[in-house]
C-alpha positions in Angstrom: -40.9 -24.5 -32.4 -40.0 -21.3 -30.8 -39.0 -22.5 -27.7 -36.5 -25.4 -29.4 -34.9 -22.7 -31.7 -34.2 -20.6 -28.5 -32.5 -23.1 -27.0 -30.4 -23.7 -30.2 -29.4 -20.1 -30.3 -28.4 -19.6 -26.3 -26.2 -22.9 -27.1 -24.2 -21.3 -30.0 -24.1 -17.9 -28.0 -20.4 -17.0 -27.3 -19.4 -17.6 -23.7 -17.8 -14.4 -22.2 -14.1 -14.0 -23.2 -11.2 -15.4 -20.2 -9.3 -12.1 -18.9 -6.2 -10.8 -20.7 -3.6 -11.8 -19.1 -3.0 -7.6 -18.5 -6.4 -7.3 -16.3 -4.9 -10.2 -14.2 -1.9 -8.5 -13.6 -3.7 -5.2 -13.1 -6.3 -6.7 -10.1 -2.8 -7.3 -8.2 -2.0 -3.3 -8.4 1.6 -3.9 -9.7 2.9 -0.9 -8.5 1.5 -1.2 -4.7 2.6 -4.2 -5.2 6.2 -3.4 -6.3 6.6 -1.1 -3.3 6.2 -3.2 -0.8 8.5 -5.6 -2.1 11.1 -3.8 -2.2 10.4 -2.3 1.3 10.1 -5.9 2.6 13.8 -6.5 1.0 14.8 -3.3 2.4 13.5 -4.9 5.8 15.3 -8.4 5.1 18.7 -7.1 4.1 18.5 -4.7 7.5 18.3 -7.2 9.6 20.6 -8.5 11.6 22.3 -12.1 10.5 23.6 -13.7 7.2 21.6 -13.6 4.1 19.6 -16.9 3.1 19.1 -16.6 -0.3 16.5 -19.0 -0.6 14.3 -17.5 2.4 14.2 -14.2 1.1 13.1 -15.7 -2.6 10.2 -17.4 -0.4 9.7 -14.2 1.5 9.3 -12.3 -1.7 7.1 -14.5 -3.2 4.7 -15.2 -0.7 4.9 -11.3 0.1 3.9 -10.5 -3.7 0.8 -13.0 -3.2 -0.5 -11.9 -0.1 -0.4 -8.3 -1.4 -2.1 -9.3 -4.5 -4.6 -11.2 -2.6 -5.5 -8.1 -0.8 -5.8 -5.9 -3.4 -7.8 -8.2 -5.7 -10.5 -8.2 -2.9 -10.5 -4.7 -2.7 -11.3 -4.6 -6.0 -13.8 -7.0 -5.9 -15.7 -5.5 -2.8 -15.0 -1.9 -4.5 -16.3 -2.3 -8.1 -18.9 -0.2 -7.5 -17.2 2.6 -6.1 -14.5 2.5 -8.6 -16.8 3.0 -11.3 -17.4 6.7 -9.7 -14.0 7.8 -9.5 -11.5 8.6 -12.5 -8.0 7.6 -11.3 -9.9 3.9 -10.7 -13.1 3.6 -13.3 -10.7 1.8 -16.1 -10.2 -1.0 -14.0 -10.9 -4.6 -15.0 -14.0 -4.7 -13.3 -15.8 -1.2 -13.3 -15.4 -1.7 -17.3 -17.1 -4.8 -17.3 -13.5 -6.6 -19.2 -14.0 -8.9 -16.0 -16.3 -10.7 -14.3 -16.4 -10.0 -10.5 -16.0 -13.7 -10.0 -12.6 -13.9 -11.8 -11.7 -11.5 -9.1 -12.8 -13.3 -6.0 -11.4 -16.2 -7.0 -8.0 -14.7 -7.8 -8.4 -12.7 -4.4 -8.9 -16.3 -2.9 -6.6 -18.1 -4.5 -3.6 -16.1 -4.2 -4.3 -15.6 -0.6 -4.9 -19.2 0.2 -1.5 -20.0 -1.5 0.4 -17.2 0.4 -0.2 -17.8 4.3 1.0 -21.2 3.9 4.4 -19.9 2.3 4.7 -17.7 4.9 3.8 -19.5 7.7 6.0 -22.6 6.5 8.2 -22.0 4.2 9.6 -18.5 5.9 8.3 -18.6 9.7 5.1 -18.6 11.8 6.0 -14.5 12.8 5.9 -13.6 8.9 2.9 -15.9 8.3 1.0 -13.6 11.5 2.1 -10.4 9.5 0.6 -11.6 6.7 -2.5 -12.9 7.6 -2.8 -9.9 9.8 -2.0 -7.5 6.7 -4.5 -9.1 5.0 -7.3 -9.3 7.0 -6.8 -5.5 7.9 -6.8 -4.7 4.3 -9.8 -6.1 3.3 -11.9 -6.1 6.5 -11.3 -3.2 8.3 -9.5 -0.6 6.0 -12.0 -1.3 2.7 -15.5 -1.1 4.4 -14.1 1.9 6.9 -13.7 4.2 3.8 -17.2 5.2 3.7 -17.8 5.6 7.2 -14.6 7.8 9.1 -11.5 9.4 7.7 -9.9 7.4 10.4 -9.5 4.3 8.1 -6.1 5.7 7.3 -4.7 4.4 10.2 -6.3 1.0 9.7 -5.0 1.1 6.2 -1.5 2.5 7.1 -1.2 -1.0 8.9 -0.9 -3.4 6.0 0.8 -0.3 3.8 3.7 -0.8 6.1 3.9 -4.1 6.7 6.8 -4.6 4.2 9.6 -4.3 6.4 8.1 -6.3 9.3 7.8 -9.1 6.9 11.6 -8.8 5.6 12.5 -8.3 9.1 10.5 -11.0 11.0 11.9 -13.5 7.7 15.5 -12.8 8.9 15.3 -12.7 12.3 12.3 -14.7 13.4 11.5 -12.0 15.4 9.8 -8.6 16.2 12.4 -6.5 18.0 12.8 -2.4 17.8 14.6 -1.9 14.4 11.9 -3.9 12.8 9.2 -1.6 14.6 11.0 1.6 13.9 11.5 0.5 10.0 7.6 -0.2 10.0 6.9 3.1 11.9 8.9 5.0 9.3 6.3 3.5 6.1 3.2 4.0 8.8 3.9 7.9 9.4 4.8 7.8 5.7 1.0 7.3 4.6 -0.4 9.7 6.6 0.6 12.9 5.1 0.9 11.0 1.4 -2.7 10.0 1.6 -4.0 13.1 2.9 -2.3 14.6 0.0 -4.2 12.7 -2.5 -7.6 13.6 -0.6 -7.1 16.8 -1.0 -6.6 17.5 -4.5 -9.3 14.9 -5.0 -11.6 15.7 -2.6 -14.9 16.4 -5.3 -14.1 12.7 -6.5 -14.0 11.2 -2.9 -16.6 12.7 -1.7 -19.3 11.6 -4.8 -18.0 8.0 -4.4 -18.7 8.2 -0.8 -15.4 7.8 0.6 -15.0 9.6 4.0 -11.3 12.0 4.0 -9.9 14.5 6.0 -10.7 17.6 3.4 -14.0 16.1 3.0 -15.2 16.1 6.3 -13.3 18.8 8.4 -11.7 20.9 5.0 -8.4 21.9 3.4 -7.0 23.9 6.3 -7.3 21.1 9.1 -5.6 18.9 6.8 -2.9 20.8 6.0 -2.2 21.5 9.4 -2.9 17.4 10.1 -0.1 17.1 6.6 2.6 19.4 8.2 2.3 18.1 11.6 2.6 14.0 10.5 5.3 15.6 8.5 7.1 16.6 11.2 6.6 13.5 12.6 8.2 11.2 9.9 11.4 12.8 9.9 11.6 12.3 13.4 11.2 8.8 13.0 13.4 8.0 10.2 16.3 9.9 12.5 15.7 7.3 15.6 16.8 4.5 13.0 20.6 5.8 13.6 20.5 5.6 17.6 18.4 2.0 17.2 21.4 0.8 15.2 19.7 0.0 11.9 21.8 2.5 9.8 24.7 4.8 10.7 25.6 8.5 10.0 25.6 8.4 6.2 21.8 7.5 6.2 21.6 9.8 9.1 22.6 12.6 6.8 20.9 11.5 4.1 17.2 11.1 6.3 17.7 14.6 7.8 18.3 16.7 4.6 15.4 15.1 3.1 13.1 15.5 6.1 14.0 19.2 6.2 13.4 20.0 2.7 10.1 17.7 2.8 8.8 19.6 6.3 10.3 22.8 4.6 8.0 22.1 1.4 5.1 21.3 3.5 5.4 24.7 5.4 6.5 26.8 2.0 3.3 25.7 0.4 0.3 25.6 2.6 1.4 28.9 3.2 2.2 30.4 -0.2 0.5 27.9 -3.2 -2.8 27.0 -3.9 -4.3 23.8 -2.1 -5.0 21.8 -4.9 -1.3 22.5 -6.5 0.3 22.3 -3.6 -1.4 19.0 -2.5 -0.4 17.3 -5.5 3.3 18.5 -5.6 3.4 17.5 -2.1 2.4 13.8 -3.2 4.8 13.3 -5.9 7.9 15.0 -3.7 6.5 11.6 -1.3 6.7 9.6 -3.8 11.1 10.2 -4.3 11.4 10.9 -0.8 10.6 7.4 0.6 13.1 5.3 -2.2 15.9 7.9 -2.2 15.6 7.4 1.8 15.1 3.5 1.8 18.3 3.4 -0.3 20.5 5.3 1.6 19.5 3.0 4.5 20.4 0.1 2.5 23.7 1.2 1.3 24.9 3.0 4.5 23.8 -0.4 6.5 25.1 -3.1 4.1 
């Protein structure tokens, strides 16, 4: 009788619950996800030619699914690790509010949509930066965290691929302002990641992520922070010459690269590293909008 009532009572257990609707949303990290549209728009509306208001919409879309696609997987192929850190333990799945399956299919699903709206309803170029974005993402970046700090530049690919896909929607075609544009994001990540790893170095380093700080310490990656500084406001000046924007943004890109550089210098000389590390991440965060809309306004 045992085994019959057993039975009985695994049929009338409650299945688990289908995912709010809030931890689907939140597998697509909506605010990654928000930058690099509007960078890709940035990229579309730089380019030379006539708007097409229906291509960009395509663009958008498919750009939106592809990135979600990526970061789903990520979070699938990271749920471990995410449990271990504080900034990502909340997450759908480290909580247990998901299933890990949900995720892999939703990582699946939106990127099987989103090649084919790129590739054919945009352009074979922008398809190739996506597929490439994604596959760079989630299998190269993702499983190179725990094994060099050198996975930022593998990461910094896909991060910046915003404007290449706005620009390669437009034009069809990969030509110098649609390099510089995506040089400008890449440069961007170095120092703006770096930043992060420093003032959360103890958390990287007991989830087993590989960083600057945590392998070679604060002082080489401040020096590594200043000198990529240095770097990016060189490249957001050689937009002007390349034709992309004109004297306005010029301005604009060189006051802010002098009080970023001059920030950089100020305090990893004078301020604590953790302090200065995380005010030198949230001045990145205003720098890169304020700059992107100057170049969009002096441009258009």
């Amino acid at each position: 009788m045992a085994e019959p009532q057993l039975a009985i009572a695994q049929s009338r257990a409650p299945s688990a619950p289908a995912p709010a609707l809030a931890d689907l949303v939140a597998l697509a990290k909506p605010r990654i996800t928000a930058m690099v549209l509007i960078t890709a728009t940035g990229g579309y509306l730089l380019a030379p030619g006539a708007v097409n208001p229906a291509r960009l919409v395509l663009m958008l879309i498919g750009t939106a699914l592809v990135v979600a696609a990526a970061n789903a997987l990520n979070m699938y192929i990271e749920r471990d690790i995410d449990a271990l850190m504080t900034r990502t333990r909340n997450r759908p799945l480290p909580t247990g509010r998901m299933e890990p399956g949900v995720a892999l299919a939703f990582g699946i699903l939106t990127g099987t949509v989103s090649i084919p709206l790129l590739a054919i309803g945009v352009g074979p170029l922008t398809g190739f930066v996506g597929v490439l974005s994604l596959a760079l993402y989630v299998g190269v970046y993702t499983p190179l965290k725990q094994v060099t700090p050198l996975s930022i530049w593998a990461g910094a690919v896909p991060g910046a691929a915003g404007p290449l896909l706005g620009w390669t929607a437009a034009t069809g075609a990969l030509d110098p302002g649609g390099l510089a544009l995506f040089a400008v994001l890449f440069i961007w990540q170095v120092p703006h990641f770096h930043a992060i790893a420093m003032f959360r170095t103890a958390e990287y380093r007991r989830a087993g992520l590989k960083t600057l700080p945590g392998e070679k310490g604060p002082e080489a990656t401040r020096r590594a922070i200043v000198l990529y500084s240095v770097v990016q406001v060189a490249v957001t000046l050689l937009l002007t010459p390349l034709g992309v924007a004109g004297p306005v943004y010029f301005a604009v890109a060189l006051a802010l690269g002098l009080a970023y550089v001059g920030y950089a210098l100020f305090g990893a000389r004078h301020q604590p590293v953790t302090r200065w590390a995380r005010r030198l991440f949230f001045a990145s965060l205003v720098y890169l909008p304020v700059l992107f809309a100057a170049l969009v306004l002096d441009a258009r």
